[in-house]
MOPAC internal coordinates of N, CA, C and O (Angstrom, degrees):
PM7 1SCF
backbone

  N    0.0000 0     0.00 0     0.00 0    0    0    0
  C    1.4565 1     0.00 0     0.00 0    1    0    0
  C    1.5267 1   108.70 1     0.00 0    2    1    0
  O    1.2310 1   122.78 1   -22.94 1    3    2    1
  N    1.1128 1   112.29 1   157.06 1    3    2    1
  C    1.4990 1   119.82 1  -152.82 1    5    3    2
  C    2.0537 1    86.25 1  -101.51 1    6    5    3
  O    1.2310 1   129.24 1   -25.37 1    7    6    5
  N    1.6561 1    99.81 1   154.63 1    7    6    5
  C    1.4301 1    92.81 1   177.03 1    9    7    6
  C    1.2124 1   122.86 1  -158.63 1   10    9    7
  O    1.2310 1   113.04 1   -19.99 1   11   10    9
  N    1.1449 1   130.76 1   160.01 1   11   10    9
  C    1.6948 1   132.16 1  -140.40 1   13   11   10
  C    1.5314 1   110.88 1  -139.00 1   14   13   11
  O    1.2310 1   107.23 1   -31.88 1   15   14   13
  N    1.5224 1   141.41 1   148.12 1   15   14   13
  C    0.8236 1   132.13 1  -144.20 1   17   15   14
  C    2.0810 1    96.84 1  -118.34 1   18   17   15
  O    1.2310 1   125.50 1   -46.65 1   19   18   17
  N    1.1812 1   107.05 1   133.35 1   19   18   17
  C    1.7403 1   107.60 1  -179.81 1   21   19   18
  C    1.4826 1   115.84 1  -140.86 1   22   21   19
  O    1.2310 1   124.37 1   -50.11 1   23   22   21
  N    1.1465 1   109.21 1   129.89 1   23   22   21
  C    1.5331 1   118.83 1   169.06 1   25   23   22
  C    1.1331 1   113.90 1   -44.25 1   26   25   23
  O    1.2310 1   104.01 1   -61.71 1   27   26   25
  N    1.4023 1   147.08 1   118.29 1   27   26   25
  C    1.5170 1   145.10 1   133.10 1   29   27   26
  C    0.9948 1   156.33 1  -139.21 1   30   29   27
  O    1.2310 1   109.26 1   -23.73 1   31   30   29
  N    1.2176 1   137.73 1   156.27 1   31   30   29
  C    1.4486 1   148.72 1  -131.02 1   33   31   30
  C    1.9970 1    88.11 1  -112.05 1   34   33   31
  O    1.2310 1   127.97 1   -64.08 1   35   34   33
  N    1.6271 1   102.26 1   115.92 1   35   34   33
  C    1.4226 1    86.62 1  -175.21 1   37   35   34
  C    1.8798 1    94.68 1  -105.90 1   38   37   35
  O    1.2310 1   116.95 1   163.63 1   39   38   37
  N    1.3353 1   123.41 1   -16.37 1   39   38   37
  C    1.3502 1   106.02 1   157.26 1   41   39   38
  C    1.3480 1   133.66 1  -127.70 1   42   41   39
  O    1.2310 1   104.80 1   -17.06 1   43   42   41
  N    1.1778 1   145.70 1   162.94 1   43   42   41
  C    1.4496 1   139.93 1   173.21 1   45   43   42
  C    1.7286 1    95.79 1   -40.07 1   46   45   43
  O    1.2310 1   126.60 1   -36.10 1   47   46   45
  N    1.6374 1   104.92 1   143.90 1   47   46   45
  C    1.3144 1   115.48 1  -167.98 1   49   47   46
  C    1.9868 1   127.76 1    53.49 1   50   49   47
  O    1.2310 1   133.43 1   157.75 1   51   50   49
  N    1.2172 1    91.65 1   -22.25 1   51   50   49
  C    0.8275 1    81.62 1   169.48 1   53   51   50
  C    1.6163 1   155.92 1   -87.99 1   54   53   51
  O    1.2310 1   101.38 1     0.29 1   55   54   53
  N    1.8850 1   151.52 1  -179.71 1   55   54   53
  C    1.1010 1   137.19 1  -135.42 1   57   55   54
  C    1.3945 1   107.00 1   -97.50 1   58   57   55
  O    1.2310 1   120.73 1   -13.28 1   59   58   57
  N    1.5501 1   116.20 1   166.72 1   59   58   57
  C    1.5353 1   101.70 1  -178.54 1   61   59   58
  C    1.3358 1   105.49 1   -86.43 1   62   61   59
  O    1.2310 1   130.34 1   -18.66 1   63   62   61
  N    1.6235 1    97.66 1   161.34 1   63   62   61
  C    1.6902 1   107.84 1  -175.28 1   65   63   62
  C    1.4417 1   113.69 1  -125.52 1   66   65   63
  O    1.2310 1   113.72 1   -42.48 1   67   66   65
  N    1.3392 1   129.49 1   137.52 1   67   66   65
  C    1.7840 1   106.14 1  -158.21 1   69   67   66
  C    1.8942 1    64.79 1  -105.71 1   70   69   67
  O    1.2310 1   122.05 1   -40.24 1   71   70   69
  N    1.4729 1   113.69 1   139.76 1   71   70   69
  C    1.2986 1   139.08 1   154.86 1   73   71   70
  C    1.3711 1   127.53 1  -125.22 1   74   73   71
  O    1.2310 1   120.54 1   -36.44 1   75   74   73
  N    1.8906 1   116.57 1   143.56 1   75   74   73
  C    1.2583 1   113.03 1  -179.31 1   77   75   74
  C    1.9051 1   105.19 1   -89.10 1   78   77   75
  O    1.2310 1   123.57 1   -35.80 1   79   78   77
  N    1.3137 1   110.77 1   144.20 1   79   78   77
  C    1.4432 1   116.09 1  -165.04 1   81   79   78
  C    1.4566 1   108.63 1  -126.81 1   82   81   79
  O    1.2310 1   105.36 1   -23.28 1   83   82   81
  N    1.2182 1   144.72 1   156.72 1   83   82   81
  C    1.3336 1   153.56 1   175.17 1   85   83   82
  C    1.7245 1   117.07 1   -76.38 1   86   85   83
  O    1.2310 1   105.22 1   -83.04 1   87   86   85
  N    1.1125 1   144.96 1    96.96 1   87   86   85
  C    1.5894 1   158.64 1   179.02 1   89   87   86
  C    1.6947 1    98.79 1   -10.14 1   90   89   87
  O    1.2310 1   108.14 1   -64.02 1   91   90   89
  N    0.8824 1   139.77 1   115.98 1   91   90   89
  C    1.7518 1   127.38 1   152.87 1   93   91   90
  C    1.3826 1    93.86 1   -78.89 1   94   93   91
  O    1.2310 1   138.97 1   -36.46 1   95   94   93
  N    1.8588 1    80.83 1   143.54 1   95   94   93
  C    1.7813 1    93.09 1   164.79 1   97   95   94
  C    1.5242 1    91.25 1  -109.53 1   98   97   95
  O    1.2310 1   128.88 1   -30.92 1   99   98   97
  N    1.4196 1   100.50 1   149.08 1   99   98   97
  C    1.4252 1   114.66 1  -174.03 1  101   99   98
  C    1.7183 1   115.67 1   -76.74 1  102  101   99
  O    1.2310 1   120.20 1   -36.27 1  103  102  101
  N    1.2885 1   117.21 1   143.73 1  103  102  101
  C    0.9877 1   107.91 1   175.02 1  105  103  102
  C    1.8329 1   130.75 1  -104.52 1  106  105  103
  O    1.2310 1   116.39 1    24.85 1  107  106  105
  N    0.9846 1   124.46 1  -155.15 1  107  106  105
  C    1.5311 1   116.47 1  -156.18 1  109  107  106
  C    1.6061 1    83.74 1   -70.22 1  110  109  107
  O    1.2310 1   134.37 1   -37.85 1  111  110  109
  N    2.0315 1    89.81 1   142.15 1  111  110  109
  C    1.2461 1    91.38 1   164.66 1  113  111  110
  C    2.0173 1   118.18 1    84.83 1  114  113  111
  O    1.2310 1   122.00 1   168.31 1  115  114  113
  N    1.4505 1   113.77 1   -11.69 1  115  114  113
  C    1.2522 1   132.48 1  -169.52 1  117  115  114
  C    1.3766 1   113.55 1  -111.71 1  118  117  115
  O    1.2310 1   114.41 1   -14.52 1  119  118  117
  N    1.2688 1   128.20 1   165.48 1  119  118  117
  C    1.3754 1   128.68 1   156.58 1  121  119  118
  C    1.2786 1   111.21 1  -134.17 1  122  121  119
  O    1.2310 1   120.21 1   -22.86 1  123  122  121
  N    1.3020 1   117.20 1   157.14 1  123  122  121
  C    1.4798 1   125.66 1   172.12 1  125  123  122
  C    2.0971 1   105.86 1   -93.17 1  126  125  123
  O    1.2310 1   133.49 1   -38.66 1  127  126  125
  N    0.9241 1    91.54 1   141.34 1  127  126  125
  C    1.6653 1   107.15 1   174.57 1  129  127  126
  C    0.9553 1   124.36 1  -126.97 1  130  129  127
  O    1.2310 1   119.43 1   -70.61 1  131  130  129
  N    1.6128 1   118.69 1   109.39 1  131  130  129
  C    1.8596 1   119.32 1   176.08 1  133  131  130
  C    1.5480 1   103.65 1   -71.47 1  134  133  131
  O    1.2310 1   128.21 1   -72.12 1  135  134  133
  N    0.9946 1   101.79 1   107.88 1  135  134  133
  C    1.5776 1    94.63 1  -173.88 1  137  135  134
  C    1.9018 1    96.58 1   -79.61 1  138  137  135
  O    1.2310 1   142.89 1   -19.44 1  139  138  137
  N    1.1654 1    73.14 1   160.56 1  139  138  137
  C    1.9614 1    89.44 1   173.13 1  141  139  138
  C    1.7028 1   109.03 1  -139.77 1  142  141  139
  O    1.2310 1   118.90 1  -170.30 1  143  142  141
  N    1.2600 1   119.71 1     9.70 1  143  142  141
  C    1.3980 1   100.27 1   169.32 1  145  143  142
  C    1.7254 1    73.25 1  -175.38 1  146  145  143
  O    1.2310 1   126.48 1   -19.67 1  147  146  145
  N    2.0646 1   105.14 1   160.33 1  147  146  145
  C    1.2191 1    94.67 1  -167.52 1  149  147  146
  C    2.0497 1    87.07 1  -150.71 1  150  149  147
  O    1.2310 1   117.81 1   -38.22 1  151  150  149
  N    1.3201 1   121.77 1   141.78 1  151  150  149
  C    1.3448 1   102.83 1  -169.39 1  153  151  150
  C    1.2725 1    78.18 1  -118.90 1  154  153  151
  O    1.2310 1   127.23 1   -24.79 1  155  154  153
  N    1.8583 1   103.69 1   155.21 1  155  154  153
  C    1.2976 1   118.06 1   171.54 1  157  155  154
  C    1.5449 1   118.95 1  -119.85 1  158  157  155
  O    1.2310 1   107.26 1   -39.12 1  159  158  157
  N    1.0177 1   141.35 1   140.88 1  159  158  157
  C    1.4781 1   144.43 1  -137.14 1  161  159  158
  C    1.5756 1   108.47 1  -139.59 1  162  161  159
  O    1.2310 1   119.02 1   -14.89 1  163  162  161
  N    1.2825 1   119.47 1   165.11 1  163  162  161
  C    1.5284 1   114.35 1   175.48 1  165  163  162
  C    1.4569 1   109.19 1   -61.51 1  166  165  163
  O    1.2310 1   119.94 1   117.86 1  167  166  165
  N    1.0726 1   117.73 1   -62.14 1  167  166  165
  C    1.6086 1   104.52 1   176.29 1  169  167  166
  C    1.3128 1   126.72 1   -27.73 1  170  169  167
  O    1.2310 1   126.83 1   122.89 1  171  170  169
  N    1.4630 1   104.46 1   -57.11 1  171  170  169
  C    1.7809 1   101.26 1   168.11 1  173  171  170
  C    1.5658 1   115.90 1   -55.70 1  174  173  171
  O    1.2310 1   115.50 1   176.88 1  175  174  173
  N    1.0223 1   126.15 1    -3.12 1  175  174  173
  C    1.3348 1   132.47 1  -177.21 1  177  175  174
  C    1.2066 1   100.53 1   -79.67 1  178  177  175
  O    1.2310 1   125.62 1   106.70 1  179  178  177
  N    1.6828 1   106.80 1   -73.30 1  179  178  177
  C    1.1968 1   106.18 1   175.11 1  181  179  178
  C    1.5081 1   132.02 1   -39.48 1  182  181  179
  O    1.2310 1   112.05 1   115.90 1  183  182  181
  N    1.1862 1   132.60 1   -64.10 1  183  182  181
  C    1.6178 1   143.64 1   137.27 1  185  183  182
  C    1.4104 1   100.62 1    22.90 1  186  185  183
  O    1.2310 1   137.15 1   112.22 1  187  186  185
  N    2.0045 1    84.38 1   -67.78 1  187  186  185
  C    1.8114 1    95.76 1  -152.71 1  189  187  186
  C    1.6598 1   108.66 1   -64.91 1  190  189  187
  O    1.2310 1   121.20 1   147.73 1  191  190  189
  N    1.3204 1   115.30 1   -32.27 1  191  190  189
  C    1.4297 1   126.86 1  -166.42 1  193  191  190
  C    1.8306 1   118.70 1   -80.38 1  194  193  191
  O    1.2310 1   135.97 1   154.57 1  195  194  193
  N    1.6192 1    86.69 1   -25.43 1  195  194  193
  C    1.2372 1   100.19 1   171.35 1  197  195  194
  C    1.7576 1   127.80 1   107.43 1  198  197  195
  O    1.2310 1   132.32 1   176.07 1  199  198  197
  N    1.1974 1    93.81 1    -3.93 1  199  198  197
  C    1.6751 1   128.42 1   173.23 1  201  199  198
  C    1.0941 1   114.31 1   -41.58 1  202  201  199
  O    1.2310 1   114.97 1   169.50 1  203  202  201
  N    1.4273 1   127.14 1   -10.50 1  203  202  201
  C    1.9017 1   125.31 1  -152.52 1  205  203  202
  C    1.6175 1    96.93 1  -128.25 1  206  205  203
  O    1.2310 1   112.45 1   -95.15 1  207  206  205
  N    1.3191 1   131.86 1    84.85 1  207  206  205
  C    1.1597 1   119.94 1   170.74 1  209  207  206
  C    1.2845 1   121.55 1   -21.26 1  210  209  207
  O    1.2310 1   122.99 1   -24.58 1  211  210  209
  N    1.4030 1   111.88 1   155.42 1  211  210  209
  C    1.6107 1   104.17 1   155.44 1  213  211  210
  C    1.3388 1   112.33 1    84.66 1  214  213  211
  O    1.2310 1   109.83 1   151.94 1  215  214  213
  N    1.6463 1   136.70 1   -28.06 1  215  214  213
  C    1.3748 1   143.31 1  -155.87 1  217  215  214
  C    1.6242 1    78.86 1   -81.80 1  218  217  215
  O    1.2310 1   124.52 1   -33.16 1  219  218  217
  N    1.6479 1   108.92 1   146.84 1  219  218  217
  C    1.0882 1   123.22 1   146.69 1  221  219  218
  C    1.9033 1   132.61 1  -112.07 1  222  221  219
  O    1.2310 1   122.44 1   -34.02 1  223  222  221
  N    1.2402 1   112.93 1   145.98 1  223  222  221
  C    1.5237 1   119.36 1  -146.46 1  225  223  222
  C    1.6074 1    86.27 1  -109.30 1  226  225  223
  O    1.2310 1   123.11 1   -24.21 1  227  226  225
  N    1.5726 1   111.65 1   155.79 1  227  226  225
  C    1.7694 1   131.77 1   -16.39 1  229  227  226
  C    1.6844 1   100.39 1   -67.24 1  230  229  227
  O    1.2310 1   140.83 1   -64.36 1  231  230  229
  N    0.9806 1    77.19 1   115.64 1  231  230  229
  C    2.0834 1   114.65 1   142.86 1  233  231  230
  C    1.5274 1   125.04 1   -34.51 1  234  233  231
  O    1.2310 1   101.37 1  -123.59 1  235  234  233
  N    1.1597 1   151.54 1    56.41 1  235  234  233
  C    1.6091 1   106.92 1   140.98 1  237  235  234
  C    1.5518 1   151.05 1   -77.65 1  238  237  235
  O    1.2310 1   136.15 1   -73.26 1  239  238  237
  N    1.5413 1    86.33 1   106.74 1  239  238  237
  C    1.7487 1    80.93 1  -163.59 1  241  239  238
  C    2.0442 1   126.59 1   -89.12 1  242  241  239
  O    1.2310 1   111.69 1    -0.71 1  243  242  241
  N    0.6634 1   133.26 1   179.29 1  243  242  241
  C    1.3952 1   132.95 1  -142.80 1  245  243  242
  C    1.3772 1   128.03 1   100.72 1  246  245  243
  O    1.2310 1   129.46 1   -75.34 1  247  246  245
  N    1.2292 1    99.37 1   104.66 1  247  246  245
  C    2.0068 1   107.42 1   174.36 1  249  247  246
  C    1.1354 1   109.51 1  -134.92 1  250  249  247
  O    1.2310 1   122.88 1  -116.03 1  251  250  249
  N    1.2019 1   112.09 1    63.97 1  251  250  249
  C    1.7458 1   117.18 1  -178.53 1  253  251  250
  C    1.7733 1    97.62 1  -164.55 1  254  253  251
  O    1.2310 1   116.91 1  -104.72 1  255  254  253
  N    1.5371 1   123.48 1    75.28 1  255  254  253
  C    1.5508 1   110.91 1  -169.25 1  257  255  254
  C    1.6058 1    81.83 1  -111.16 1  258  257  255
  O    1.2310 1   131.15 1    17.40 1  259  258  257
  N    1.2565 1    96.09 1  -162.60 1  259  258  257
  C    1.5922 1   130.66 1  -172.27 1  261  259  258
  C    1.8318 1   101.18 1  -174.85 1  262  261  259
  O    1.2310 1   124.11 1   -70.97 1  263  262  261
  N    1.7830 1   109.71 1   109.03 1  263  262  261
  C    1.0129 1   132.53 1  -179.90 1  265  263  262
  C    1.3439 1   113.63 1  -135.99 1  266  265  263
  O    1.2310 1   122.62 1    21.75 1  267  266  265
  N    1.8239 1   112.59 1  -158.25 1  267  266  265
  C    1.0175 1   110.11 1   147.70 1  269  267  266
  C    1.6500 1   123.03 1  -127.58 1  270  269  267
  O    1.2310 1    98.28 1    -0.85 1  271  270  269
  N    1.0042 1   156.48 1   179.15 1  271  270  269
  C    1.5228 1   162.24 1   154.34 1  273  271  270
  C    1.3148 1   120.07 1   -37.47 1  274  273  271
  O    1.2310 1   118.63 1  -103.03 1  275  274  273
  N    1.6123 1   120.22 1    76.97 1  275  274  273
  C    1.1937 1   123.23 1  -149.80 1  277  275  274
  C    1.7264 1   103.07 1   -91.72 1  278  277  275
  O    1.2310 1   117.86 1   169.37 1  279  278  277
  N    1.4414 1   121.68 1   -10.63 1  279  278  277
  C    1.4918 1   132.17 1  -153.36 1  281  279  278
  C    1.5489 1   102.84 1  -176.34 1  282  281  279
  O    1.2310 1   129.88 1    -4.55 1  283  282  281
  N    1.0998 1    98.55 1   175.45 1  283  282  281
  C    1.7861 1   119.59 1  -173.67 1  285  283  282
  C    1.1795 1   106.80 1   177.12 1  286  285  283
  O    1.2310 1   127.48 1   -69.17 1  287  286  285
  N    2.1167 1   103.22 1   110.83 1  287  286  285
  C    1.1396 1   107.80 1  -165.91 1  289  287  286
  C    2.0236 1    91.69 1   -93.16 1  290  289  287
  O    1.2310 1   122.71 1   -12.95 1  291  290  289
  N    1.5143 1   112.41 1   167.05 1  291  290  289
  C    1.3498 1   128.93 1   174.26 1  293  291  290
  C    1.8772 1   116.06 1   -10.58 1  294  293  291
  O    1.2310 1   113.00 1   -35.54 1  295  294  293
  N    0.5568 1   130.83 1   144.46 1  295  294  293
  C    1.5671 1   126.53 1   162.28 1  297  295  294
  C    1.1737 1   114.11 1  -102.50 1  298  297  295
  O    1.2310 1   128.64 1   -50.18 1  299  298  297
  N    1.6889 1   100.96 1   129.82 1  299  298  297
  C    1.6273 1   105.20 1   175.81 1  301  299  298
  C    0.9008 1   145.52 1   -37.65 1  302  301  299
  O    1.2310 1   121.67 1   141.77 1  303  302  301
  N    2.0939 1   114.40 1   -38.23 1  303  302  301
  C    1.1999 1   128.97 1  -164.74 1  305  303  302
  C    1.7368 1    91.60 1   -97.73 1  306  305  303
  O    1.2310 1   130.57 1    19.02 1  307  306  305
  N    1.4938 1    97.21 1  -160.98 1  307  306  305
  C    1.1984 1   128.78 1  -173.62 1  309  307  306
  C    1.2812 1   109.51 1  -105.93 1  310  309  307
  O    1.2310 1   125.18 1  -178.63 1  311  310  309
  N    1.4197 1   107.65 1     1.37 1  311  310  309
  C    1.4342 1    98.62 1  -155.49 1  313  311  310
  C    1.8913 1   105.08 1   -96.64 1  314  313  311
  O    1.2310 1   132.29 1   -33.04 1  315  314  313
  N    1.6036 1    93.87 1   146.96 1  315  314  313
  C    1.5178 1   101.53 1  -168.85 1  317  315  314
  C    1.3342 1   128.17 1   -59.88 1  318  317  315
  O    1.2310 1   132.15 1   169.95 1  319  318  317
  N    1.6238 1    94.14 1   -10.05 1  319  318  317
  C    2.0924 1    99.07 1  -178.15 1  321  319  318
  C    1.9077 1   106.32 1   -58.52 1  322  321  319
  O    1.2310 1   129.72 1   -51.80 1  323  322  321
  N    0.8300 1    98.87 1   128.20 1  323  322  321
  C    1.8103 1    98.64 1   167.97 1  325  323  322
  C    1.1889 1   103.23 1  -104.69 1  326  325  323
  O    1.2310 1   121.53 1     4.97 1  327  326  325
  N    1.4294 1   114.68 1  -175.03 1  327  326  325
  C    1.3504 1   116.05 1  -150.78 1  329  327  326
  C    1.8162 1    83.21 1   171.35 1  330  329  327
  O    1.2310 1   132.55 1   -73.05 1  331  330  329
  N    1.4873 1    93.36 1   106.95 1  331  330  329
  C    1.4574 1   136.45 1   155.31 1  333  331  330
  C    1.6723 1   135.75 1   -69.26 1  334  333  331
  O    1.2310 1   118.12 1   -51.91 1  335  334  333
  N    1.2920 1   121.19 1   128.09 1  335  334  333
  C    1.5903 1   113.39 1   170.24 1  337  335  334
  C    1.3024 1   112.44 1   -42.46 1  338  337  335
  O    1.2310 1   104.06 1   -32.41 1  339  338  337
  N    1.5947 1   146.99 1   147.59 1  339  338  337
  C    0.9997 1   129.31 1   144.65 1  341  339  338
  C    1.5304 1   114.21 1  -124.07 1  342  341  339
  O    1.2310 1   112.67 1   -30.28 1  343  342  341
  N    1.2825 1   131.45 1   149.72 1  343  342  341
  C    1.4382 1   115.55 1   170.55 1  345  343  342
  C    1.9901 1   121.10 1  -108.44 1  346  345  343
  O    1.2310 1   128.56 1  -109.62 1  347  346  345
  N    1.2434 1   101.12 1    70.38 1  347  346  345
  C    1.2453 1    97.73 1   163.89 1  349  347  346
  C    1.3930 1    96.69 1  -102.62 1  350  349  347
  O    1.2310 1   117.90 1    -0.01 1  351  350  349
  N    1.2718 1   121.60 1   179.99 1  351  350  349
  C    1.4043 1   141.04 1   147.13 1  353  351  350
  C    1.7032 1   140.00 1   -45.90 1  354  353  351
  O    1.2310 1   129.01 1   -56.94 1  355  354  353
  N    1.0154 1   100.24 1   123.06 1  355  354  353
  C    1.8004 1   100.31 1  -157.71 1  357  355  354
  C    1.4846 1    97.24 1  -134.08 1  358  357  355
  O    1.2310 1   125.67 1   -14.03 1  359  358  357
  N    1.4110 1   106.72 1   165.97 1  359  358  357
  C    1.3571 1   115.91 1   148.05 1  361  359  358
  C    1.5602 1   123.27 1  -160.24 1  362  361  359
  O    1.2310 1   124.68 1   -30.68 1  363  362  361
  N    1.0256 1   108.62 1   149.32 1  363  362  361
  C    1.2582 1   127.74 1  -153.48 1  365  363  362
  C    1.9322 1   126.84 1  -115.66 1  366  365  363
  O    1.2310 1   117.65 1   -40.04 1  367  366  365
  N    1.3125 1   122.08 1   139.96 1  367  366  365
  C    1.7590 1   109.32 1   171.17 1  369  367  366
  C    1.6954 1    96.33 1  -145.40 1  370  369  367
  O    1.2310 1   138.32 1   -53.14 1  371  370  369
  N    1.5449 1    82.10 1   126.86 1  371  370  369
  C    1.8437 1    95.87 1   174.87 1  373  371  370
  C    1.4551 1   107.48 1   -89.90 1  374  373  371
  O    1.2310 1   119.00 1   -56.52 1  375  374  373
  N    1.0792 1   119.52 1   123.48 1  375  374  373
  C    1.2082 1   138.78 1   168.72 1  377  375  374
  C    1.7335 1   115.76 1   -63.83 1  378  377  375
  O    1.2310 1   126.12 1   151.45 1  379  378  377
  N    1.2317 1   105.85 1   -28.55 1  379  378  377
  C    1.6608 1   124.39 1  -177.91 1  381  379  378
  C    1.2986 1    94.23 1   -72.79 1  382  381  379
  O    1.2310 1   106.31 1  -140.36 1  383  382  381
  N    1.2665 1   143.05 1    39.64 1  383  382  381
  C    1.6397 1   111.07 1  -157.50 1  385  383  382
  C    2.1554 1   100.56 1   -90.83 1  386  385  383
  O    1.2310 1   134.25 1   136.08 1  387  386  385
  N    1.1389 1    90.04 1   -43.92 1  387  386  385
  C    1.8261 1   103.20 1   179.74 1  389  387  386
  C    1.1876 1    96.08 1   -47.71 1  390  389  387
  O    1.2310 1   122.30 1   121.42 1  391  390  389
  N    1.2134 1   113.21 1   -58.58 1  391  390  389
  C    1.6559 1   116.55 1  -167.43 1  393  391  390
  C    1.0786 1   138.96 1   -51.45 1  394  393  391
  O    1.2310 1   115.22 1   152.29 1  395  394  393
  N    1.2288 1   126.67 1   -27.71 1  395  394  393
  C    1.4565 1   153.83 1  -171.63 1  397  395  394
  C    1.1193 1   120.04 1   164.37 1  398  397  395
  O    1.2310 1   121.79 1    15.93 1  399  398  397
  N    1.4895 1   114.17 1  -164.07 1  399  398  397
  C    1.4477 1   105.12 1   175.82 1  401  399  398
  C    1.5858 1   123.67 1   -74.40 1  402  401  399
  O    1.2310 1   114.76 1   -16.05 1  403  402  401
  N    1.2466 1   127.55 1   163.95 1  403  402  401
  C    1.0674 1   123.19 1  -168.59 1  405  403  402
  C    1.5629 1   123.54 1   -57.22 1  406  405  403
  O    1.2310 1   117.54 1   -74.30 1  407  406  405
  N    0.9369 1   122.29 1   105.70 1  407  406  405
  C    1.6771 1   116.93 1  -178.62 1  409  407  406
  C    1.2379 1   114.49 1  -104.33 1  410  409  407
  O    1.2310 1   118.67 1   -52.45 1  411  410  409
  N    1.6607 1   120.14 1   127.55 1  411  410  409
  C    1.6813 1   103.72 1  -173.73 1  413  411  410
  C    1.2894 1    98.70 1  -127.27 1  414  413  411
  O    1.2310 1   120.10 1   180.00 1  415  414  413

Protein backbone atom coordinates (compact mmCIF):
# COMPACT_ATOMS: atom_id res chain seq x y z
CA UNK A 1 0.00 0.00 0.00
CA UNK A 2 1.15 3.24 -1.05
CA UNK A 3 1.91 5.90 1.87
CA UNK A 4 1.83 9.47 2.84
CA UNK A 5 3.36 11.46 5.41
CA UNK A 6 1.00 13.34 8.51
CA UNK A 7 1.53 15.37 11.45
CA UNK A 8 0.41 13.83 14.80
CA UNK A 9 -0.40 14.35 18.10
CA UNK A 10 -0.12 10.79 19.68
CA UNK A 11 -1.33 12.10 23.18
CA UNK A 12 -3.58 14.73 24.74
CA UNK A 13 -1.14 17.72 25.20
CA UNK A 14 1.03 16.29 23.65
CA UNK A 15 4.02 17.33 20.68
CA UNK A 16 3.68 17.03 17.00
CA UNK A 17 5.08 14.00 15.32
CA UNK A 18 5.73 14.03 11.47
CA UNK A 19 4.74 10.13 10.74
CA UNK A 20 4.75 7.86 7.66
CA UNK A 21 0.99 6.46 7.29
CA UNK A 22 -0.72 3.93 4.90
CA UNK A 23 -3.05 5.72 1.76
CA UNK A 24 -6.97 5.30 2.64
CA UNK A 25 -8.98 4.38 -0.16
CA UNK A 26 -12.06 6.24 0.10
CA UNK A 27 -15.13 4.82 0.63
CA UNK A 28 -18.70 5.01 -0.95
CA UNK A 29 -19.66 8.34 -1.37
CA UNK A 30 -15.92 9.81 -0.33
CA UNK A 31 -12.96 11.16 -1.99
CA UNK A 32 -9.41 10.95 -1.39
CA UNK A 33 -7.39 14.36 -1.34
CA UNK A 34 -3.62 14.91 -1.98
CA UNK A 35 -3.55 17.65 0.03
CA UNK A 36 -0.88 20.28 -0.71
CA UNK A 37 -1.32 22.77 1.98
CA UNK A 38 -3.29 22.11 5.26
CA UNK A 39 -4.68 24.98 7.77
CA UNK A 40 -4.84 24.43 11.38
CA UNK A 41 -7.51 26.13 13.53
CA UNK A 42 -8.38 26.45 17.27
CA UNK A 43 -10.25 23.41 17.36
CA UNK A 44 -7.31 21.45 16.32
CA UNK A 45 -5.74 23.05 19.17
CA UNK A 46 -8.07 22.02 21.27
CA UNK A 47 -7.89 18.23 20.00
CA UNK A 48 -4.21 18.72 20.34
CA UNK A 49 -4.27 19.80 24.09
CA UNK A 50 -6.76 17.48 24.89
CA UNK A 51 -9.84 19.67 25.70
CA UNK A 52 -12.46 17.54 23.62
CA UNK A 53 -13.69 14.64 25.57
CA UNK A 54 -14.03 11.49 24.02
CA UNK A 55 -11.22 12.13 21.11
CA UNK A 56 -9.15 9.17 20.71
CA UNK A 57 -5.17 9.46 20.23
CA UNK A 58 -2.84 9.50 17.80
CA UNK A 59 -4.44 12.42 16.26
CA UNK A 60 -4.16 13.82 12.88
CA UNK A 61 -5.60 16.94 13.08
CA UNK A 62 -6.44 19.36 10.21
CA UNK A 63 -9.81 19.75 8.38
CA UNK A 64 -9.33 22.66 6.38
CA UNK A 65 -6.79 21.39 3.24
CA UNK A 66 -6.58 22.59 -0.29
CA UNK A 67 -5.57 19.70 -2.78
CA UNK A 68 -6.54 17.99 -5.58
CA UNK A 69 -9.04 14.80 -6.27
CA UNK A 70 -6.78 12.07 -5.74
CA UNK A 71 -9.65 9.03 -5.77
CA UNK A 72 -13.40 8.43 -5.77
CA UNK A 73 -14.68 5.98 -3.60
CA UNK A 74 -18.19 3.96 -4.99
CA UNK A 75 -21.32 6.11 -5.18
CA UNK A 76 -24.17 5.53 -3.09
CA UNK A 77 -26.88 5.86 -5.54
CA UNK A 78 -27.65 4.15 -8.63
CA UNK A 79 -27.34 6.89 -10.40
CA UNK A 80 -25.43 6.78 -13.83
CA UNK A 81 -23.38 10.15 -13.41
CA UNK A 82 -19.72 8.92 -12.77
CA UNK A 83 -17.37 10.88 -11.38
CA UNK A 84 -13.62 10.83 -12.15
CA UNK A 85 -10.25 11.93 -10.28
CA UNK A 86 -9.43 15.26 -11.41
CA UNK A 87 -6.35 17.30 -10.56
CA UNK A 88 -7.10 20.86 -10.51
CA UNK A 89 -7.08 22.67 -7.31
CA UNK A 90 -9.70 22.42 -4.63
CA UNK A 91 -10.43 23.04 -1.24
CA UNK A 92 -12.10 21.46 1.16
CA UNK A 93 -13.72 21.41 5.25
CA UNK A 94 -14.68 18.17 7.00
CA UNK A 95 -17.29 18.60 9.13
CA UNK A 96 -16.45 15.00 10.72
CA UNK A 97 -13.49 16.50 12.29
CA UNK A 98 -14.34 15.42 16.29
CA UNK A 99 -15.43 12.33 15.00
CA UNK A 100 -12.74 10.72 13.40
CA UNK A 101 -10.59 11.33 10.91
CA UNK A 102 -11.46 13.70 8.45
CA UNK A 103 -13.80 12.31 5.82
CA UNK A 104 -14.90 14.54 2.93
Amino acid sequence: MNKMKAAQVSKAGGGWELVERSIPEPGAGQVLIKVEACGICHSDMLVKEGHVPGIQYPRVPGHEVAGSVDAVGRQKSSSKQSFEPFHERHSAFSLNHFGGESIL
